[in-house]
C-alpha positions in Angstrom: 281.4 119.7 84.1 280.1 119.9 87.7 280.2 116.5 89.5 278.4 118.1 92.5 274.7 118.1 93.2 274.4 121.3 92.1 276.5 124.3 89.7 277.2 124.9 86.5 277.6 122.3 84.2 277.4 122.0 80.2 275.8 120.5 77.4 276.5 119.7 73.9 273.8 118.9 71.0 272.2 120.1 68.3 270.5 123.3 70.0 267.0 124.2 68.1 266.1 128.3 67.5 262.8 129.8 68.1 261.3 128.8 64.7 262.4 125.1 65.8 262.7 123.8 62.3 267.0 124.3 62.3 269.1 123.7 65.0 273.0 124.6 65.9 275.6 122.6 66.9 276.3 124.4 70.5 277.5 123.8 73.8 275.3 125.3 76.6 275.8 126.8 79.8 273.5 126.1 82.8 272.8 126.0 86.6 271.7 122.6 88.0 269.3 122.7 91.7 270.2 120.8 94.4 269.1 116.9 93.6 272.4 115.5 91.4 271.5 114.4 87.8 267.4 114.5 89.0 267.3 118.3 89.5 265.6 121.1 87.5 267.8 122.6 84.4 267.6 126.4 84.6 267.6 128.4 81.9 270.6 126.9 79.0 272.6 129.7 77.9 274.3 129.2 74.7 277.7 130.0 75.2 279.5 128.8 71.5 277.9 127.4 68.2 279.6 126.0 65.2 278.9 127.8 61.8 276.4 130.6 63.4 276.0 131.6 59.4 275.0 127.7 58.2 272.2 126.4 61.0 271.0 122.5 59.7 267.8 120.5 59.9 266.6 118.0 61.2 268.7 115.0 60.5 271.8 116.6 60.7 275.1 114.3 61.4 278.1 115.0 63.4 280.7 112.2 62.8 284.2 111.5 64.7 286.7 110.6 61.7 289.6 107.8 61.8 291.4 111.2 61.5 290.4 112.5 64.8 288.4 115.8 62.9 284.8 116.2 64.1 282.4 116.8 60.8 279.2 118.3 60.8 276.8 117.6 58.2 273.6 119.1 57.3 270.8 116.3 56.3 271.3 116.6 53.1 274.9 115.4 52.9 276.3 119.4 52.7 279.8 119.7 54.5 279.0 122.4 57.2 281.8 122.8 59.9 284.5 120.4 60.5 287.6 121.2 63.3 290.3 120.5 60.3 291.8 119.1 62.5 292.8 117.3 65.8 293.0 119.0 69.5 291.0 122.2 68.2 289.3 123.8 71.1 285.8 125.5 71.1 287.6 127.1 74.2 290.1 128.8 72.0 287.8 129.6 69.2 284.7 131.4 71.0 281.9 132.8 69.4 280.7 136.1 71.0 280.7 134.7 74.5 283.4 134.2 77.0 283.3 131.9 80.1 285.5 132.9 83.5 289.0 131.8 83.2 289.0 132.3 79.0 291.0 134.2 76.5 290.4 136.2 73.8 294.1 137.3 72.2 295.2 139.3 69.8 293.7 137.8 66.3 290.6 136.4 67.9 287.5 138.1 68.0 283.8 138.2 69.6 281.5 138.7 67.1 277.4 139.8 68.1 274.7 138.3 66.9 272.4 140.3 64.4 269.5 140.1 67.2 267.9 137.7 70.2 266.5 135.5 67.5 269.0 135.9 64.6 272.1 134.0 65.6 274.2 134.4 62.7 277.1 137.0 63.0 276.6 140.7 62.9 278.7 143.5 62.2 279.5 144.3 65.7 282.6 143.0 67.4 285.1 143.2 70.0 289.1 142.3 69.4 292.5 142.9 70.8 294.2 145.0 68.8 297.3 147.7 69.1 297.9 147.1 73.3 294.0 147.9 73.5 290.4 145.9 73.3 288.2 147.2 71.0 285.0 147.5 69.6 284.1 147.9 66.1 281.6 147.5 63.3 282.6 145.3 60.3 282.9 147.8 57.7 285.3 148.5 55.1 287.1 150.0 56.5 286.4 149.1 60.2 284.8 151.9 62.4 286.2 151.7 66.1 283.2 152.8 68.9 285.4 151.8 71.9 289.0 151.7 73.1 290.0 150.4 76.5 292.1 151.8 78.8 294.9 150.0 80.3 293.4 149.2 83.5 292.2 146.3 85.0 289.0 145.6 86.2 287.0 143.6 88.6 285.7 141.6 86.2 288.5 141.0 83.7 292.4 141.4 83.4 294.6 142.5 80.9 297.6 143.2 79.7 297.8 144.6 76.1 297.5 141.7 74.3 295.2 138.8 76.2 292.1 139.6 77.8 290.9 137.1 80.3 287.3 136.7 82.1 288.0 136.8 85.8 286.0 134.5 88.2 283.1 135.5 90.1 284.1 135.2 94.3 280.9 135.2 94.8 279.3 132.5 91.9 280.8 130.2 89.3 278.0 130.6 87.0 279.1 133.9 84.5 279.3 134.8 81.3 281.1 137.5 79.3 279.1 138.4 76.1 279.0 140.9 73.2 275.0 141.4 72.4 273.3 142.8 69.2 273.9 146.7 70.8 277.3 146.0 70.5 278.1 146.3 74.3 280.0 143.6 76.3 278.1 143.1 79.1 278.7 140.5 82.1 276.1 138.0 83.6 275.6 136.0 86.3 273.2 133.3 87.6 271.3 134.0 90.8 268.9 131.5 91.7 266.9 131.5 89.3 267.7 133.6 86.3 270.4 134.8 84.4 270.9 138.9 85.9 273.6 141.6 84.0 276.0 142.9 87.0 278.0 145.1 84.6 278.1 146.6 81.0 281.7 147.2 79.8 280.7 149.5 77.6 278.3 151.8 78.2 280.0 153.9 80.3 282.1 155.0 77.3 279.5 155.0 74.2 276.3 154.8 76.1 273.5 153.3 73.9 273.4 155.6 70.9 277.5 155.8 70.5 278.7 153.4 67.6 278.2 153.6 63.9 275.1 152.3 62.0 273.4 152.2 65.7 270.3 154.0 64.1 271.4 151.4 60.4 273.3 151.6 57.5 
């Protein structure tokens, strides 16, 4: 978090979706104005959530064990997500976001969501594998869309088997993210909103080149 009077800072809570009758467990992303703890809260953008597949109602617990584990609970008493156990990160376990500064490594993955208002996991994700990132839809078997080539770039670096989001010289406020399309596309905050500056992807497959784009 940002101690300043303005910058990025975080959240965490139970984060409602449009229908507002279930809610995730989430931590958000946002830019505060000038005017400390006072000042307007732009736009949150929900950067990880726990058990995407499993959103709870109202009345939902999240409990700190003697044990150290964090448990989530839906309001009827139904085990939802738990950390298993003590020291996990959401840092090292990200969803289908990454933040400047993260890692995704080899065995990890960033998986879409099915659309804007759908958060649960779609078929489309993105994962180091063989010396390469790639993109892929969940199918048996797997259906690649995308290798990388070894080359850096302004936005990212890496190195066969860790790719890391690079900070922004000009903003600390970014996000890496893998949307419904399937493309990996990099934001940034500018004033006001949230504005794409780059879509890793779409120089390679355009809109129309992975499997299932048109369905199943």
């Amino acid at each position: 978090m940002n101690k300043g009077n303005a910058g990025p800072r975080f959240l965490c809570g139970f984060y409602y979706k449009y229908n507002a009758t279930e809610c995730f467990l989430s931590i958000l992303l946002y830019h505060n104005r000038s005017g400390g703890e006072k000042g307007v809260i732009n736009k949150p953008e929900l950067v990880w959530s726990a058990s995407r597949n499993h959103p709870v109602k109202a009345n939902a617990t999240l409990q700190l064990g003697q044990d150290g584990n964090l448990v989530l609970s839906d309001s009827d008493g139904t085990l939802v997500w738990s950390t298993d156990t003590t020291g996990k990160s959401s840092f090292d376990h990200p969803t289908d976001s990454l933040l400047p500064g993260q890692n995704l490594i080899s065995g990890r993955s960033l998986i879409a969501s099915v659309s804007a208002t759908n958060w649960s996991q779609g078929l489309l994700s993105l994962t180091v594998l063989n010396g390469r990132w790639v993109t892929y839809t969940d199918t048996d078997p797997p259906q690649y869309y995308y290798a990388s080539t070894y080359s850096d770039s302004s936005y990212y670096s890496f190195d066969g088997q860790t790719f890391t989001a690079l900070q922004f010289p000009t903003t600390p406020t970014a996000q890496f993210m893998i949307g419904p399309d399937g493309h990996l596309k990099v934001y940034q905050w500018a004033v006001i909103d949230w504005n794409e500056v780059s879509d890793l992807v779409m120089p390679y497959v355009g809109n129309c080149g992975y499997p299932m784009v048109f369905g199943r």
